[in-house]
C-alpha positions in Angstrom: 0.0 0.0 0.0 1.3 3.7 -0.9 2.2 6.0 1.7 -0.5 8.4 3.0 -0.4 11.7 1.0 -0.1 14.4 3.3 -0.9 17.9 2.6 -0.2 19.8 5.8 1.9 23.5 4.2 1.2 22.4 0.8 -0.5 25.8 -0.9 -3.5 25.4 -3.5 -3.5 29.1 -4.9 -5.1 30.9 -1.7 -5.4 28.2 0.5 -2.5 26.8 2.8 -3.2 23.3 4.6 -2.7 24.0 8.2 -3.6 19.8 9.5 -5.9 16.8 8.8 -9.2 17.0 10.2 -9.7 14.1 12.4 -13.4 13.2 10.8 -14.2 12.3 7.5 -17.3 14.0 5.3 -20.1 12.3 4.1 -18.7 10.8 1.6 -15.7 9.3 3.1 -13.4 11.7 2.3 -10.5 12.9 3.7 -10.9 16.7 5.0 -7.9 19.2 5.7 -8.0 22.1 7.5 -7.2 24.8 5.0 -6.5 28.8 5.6 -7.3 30.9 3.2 -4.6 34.5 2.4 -7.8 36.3 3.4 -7.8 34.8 7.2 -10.9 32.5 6.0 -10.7 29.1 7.5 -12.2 25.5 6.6 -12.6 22.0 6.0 -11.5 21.0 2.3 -11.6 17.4 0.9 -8.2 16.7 -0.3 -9.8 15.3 -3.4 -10.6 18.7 -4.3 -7.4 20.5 -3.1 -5.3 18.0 -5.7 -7.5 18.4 -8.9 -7.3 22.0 -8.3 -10.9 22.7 -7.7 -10.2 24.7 -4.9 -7.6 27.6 -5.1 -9.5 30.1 -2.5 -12.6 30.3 0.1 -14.6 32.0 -2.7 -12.5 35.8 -2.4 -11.2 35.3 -5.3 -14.3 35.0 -7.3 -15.9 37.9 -5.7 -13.0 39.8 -6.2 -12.9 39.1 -9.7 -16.1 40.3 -10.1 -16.2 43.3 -8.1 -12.7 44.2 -9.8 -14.3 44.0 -13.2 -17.2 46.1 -12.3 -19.5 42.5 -13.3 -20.8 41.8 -10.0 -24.9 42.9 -11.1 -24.0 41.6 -14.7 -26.6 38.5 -14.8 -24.4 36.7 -16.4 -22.0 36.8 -13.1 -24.6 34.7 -11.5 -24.4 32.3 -13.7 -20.5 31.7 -13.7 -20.7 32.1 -9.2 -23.2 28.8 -9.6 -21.2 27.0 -12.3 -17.9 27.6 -10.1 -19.7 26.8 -6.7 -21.3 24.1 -7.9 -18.1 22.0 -8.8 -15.4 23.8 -6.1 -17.6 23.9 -3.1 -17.8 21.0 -1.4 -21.1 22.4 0.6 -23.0 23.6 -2.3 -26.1 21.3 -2.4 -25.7 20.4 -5.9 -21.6 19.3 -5.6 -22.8 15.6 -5.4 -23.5 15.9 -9.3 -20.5 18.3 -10.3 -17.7 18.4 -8.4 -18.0 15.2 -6.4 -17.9 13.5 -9.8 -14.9 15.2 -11.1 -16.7 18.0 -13.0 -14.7 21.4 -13.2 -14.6 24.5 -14.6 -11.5 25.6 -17.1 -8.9 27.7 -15.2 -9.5 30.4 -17.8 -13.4 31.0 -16.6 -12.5 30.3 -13.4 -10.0 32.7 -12.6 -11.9 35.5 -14.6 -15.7 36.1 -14.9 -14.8 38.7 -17.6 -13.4 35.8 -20.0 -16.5 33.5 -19.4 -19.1 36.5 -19.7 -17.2 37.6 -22.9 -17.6 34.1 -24.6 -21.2 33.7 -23.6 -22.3 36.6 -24.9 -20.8 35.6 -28.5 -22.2 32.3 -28.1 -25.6 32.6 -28.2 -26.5 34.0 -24.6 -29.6 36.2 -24.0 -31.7 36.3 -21.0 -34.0 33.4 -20.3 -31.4 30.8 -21.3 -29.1 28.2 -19.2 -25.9 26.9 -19.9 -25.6 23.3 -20.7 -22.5 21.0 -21.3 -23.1 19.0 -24.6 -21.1 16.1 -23.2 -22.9 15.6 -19.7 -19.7 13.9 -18.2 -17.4 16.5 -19.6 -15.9 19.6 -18.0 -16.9 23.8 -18.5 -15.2 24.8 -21.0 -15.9 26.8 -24.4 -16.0 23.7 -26.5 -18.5 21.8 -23.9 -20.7 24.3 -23.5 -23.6 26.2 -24.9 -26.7 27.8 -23.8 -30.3 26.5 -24.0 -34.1 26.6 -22.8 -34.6 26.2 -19.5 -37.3 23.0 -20.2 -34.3 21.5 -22.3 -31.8 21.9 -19.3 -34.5 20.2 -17.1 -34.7 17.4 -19.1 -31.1 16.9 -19.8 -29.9 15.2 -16.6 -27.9 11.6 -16.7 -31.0 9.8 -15.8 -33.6 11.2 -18.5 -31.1 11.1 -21.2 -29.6 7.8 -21.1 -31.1 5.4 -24.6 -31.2 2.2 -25.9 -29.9 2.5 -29.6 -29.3 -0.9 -31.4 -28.9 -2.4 -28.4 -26.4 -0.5 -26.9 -27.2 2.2 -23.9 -25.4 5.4 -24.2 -26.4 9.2 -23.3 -28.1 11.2 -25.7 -25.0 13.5 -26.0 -23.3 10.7 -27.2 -25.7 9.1 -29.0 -25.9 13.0 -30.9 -22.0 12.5 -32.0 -22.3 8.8 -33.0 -24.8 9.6 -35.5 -23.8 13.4 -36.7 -27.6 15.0 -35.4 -27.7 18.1 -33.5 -28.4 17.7 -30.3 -31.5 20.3 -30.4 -33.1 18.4 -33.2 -33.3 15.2 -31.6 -34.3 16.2 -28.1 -37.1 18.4 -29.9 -38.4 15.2 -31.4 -38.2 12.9 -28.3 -39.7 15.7 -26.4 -42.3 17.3 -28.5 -43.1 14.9 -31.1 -42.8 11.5 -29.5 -40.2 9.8 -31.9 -38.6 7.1 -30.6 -34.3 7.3 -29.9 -33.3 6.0 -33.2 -36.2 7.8 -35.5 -35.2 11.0 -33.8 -31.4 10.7 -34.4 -31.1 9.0 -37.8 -33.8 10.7 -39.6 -31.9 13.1 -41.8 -33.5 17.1 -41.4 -36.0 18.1 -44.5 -34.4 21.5 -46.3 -36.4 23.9 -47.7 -35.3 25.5 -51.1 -35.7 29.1 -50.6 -38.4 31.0 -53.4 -37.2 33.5 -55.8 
């Protein structure tokens, strides 16, 4: 058996490891008490601290935004749930983000500015959520998009896992396997009641356009 990694004065951006906590989480993990450069103190899985999903107490994505004069942008909101979401171990939906490996690129992360900048040339405007295409993937510009809020609802791992010639896959992947735009097929499923493999390999009609 390896030796036990310890982590006490190891420094994960903000955050110094002071000790291990003597009790474990929920989930069995090992927790570190951590001390952030703002005097901020806590319990941090050490899971977290080593994939780098944790590199302050949350300062440094306030400070980000107040810096950049974003913090009443909506769009900030969106990027302080995506970040919690996968680097805070007590946010109530880090079971299915972070606790799976989920993370956010260190480009977004660091600065709201560069994630605000690409949604809005990617198809933002108000109403819509952002959604990773590949639901096991990461946050990052070539992962993501933004759609309907009834779409987002129904794209979770358990409503979107099919059955396609025998073989069970998610519908992301299913999407790629068969070249169909992802919008396309979940309109069909949803809306018209096609099954998996009409919606995907049923090739989209085009219109020819009038004189």
């Amino acid at each position: 058996m390896p030796p036990k990694l310890n982590l006490t004065g190891k420094v994960f951006g903000r955050i110094k490891v002071l000790s291990e906590h003597p009790e474990r989480n929920k989930r069995s993990e090992v927790l570190w008490n951590c001390e952030c450069d703002c005097g901020t103190r806590k319990r941090i899985p050490g899971r977290d601290l080593k994939r780098g999903h944790v590199k302050s107490c949350g300062c440094l994505q306030r400070e980000t935004a107040t810096t950049h004069g974003l913090s009443k942008d909506p769009l900030c909101a969106v990027w302080r749930s995506m970040v919690a979401r996968c680097n805070i171990s007590q946010n109530i939906s880090y079971k299915n983000y972070g606790a799976r490996g989920i993370s956010v690129c260190e480009e977004w992360c660091l600065d709201v500015s560069k994630f605000i900048k690409w949604a809005r040339s990617n198809g933002y405007e108000s109403g819509l959520q952002i959604d990773r295409i590949n639901n096991d993937g990461n946050y990052h510009p070539e992962n993501c998009r933004f759609i309907t809020r009834q779409l987002n609802t129904n794209n979770t791992r358990g409503n979107y896992i099919i059955e396609v010639d025998g073989d069970s896959m998610s519908l992301a992947a299913a999407c790629r396997k068969y070249n169909a735009k992802y919008e396309v097929v979940t309109q069909r499923i949803n809306k018209l009641g096609w099954g998996a493999e009409k919606a995907l390999t049923t090739p989209v009609r085009k219109f020819a356009r009038s004189a």
